[in-house]
N, C-alpha and C positions, 0 to 999 in steps of 0.2 A: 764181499759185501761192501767192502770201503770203497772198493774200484766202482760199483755201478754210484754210490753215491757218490761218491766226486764226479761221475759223469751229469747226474742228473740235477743236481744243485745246483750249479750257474745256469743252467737253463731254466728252472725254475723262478728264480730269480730275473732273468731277464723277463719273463712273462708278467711278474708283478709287477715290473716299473712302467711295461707294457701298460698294464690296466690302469695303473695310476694315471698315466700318461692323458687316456685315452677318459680320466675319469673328471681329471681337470680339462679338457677341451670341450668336454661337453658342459659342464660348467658354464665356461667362457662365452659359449655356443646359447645357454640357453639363457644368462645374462644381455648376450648384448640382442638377443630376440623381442627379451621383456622388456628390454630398454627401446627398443624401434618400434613397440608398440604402445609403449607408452606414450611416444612420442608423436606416434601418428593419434590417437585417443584425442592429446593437446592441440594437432592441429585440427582435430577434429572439430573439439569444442570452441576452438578460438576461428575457424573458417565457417563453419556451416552452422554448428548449432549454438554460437553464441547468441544470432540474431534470434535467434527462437527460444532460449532462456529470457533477454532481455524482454524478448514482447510476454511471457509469459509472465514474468518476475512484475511487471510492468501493471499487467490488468490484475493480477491477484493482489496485489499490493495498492492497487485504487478500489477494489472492491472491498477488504478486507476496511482501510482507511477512511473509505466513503459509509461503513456501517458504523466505524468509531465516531463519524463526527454526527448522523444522527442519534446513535447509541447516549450520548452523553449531550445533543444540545436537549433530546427530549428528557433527560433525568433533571439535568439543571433547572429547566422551565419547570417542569414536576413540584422536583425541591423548595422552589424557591417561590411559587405558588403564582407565576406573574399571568396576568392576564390582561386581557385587550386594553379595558379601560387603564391599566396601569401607565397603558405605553401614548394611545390617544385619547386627546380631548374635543370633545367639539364644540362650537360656537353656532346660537343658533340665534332666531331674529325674535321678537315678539310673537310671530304665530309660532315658533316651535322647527321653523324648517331651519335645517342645517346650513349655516352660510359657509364655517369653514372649519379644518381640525388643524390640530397640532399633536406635535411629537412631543415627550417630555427626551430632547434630546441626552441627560445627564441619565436615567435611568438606561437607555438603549446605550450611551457608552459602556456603561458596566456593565451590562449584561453581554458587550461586546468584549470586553477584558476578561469575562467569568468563562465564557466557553470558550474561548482560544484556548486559555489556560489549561481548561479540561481536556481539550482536547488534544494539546501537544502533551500533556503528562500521559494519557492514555496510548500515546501512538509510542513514546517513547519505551513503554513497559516491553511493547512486544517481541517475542523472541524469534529465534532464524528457524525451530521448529514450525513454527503457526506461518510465515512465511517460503519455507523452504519448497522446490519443486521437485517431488516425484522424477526418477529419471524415466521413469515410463513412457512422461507424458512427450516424452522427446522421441518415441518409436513411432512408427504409423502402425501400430495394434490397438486400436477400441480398449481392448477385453487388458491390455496395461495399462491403463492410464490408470492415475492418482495408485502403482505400485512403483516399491522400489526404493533405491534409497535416495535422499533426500539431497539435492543440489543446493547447497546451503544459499538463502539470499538474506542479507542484512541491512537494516534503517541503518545507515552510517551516522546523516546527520538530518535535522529538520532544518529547514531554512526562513523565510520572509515565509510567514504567514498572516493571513488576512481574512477582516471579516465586514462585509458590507450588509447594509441593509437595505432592502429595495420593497416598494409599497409596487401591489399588483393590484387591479382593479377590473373586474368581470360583470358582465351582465349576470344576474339572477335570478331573472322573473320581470314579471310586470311592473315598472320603475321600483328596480330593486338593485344594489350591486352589491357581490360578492367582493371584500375587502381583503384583500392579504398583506401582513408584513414578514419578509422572505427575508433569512437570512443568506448571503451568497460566502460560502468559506470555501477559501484556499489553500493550500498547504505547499510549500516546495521541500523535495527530500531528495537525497542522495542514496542509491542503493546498491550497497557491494553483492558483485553476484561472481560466477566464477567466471575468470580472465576479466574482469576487472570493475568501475563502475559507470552511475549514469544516471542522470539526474531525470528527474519527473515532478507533473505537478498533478495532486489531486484537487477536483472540484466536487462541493455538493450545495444544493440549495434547499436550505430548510424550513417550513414556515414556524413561525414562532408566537404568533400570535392571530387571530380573521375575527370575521364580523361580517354580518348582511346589514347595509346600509340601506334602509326604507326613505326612499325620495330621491329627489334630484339630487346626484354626488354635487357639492359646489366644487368651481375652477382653482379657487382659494388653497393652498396647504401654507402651512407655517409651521414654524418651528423653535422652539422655547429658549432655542440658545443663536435663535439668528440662520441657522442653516436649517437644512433639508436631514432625514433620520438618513 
């Protein structure tokens, strides 16, 4: 009996360090596999489907952006109760016809300070959830899009933002004009997205205040502090 195991033991034993052997290479094997594919994944992302995050990161984030700066110029006008007559005056002549209007330039500053403000606090809140894209929507399958898990995109920063005001003037009717005072807001932001970032700028134009003007529009505008609103 001692004779067969001493034959049998070191062979035994060579067969274990066998498998060890054989149990670390594959290991090693199946390490540096995940590693070359993770690696092609990266160049993936960073060759082909970065431009197609970026364009996507890009229109969701001026959609999303361009609801926030309606979303809050209309609560503010709302809030704060302003209306037409607040913003112009008009001048008319002894019969009663219009010869000319004015802005009350001071009130349209602040109302121009008040929604900026709104507006970059609001943009500022939002999270890389509400922004983030779907990796779905990066397949060509329909039936995946908006699944998946979430390619994270982030407001890094807000930048020069701007808010003009611009008077529009339409025909209405039978010597009638359609009056508009538009707001034109811009925003410039930086957006981290994966493999790196990229600046954009969102546009939206708001009206803030109208009016149908009965008579001849006069050529005249002025404005309460010397310039145009």
């Amino acid at each position: 009996m001692e004779r067969w195991r001493r034959y049998f033991w070191p062979r035994w034993r060579i067969r274990q360090r066998g498998r060890r052997r054989g149990s670390g290479i594959q290991l090693l094997l199946s390490a540096a596999i995940g590693l070359g594919l993770a690696l092609i994944f990266i160049s993936f992302l960073d060759g082909k489907a970065r431009p197609a995050i970026a364009a996507m990161a890009e229109s969701r984030v001026k959609n999303i952006v361009t609801g926030i700066i309606e979303r809050e110029i209309s609560k503010t006008m709302a809030q704060e109760a302003v209306a037409y007559d607040d913003i112009i005056t008009f001048r008319t002549d002894n019969s009663g016809r219009i010869t000319a209007f004015t802005s009350n330039s001071a009130e349209m500053n602040r109302l121009r300070t008040e929604l900026l403000g709104a507006v970059i606090s609001q943009i500022d809140t939002l999270d890389t959830g509400t922004l983030g894209i779907p990796l779905g929507n990066l397949l060509p399958f329909a039936a995946l899009a908006e699944k998946g898990p979430l390619l994270p995109v982030r407001i890094r920063s807000v930048g020069d933002a701007e808010a003009v005001f611009e008077h529009v003037f339409a025909a209405a009717g039978i010597n009638q004009t359609h009056h508009q005072i538009m707001l034109d807001l811009t925003v410039s932001l930086t957006l981290l997205i994966p493999g790196g970032s990229m600046n954009t700028q969102v546009s939206a134009q708001v009206c803030v205040a109208e009016t149908v003007l009965v008579g001849e529009v006069p050529d005249t505008y002025l404005s309460l502090s010397g310039q145009n609103g």
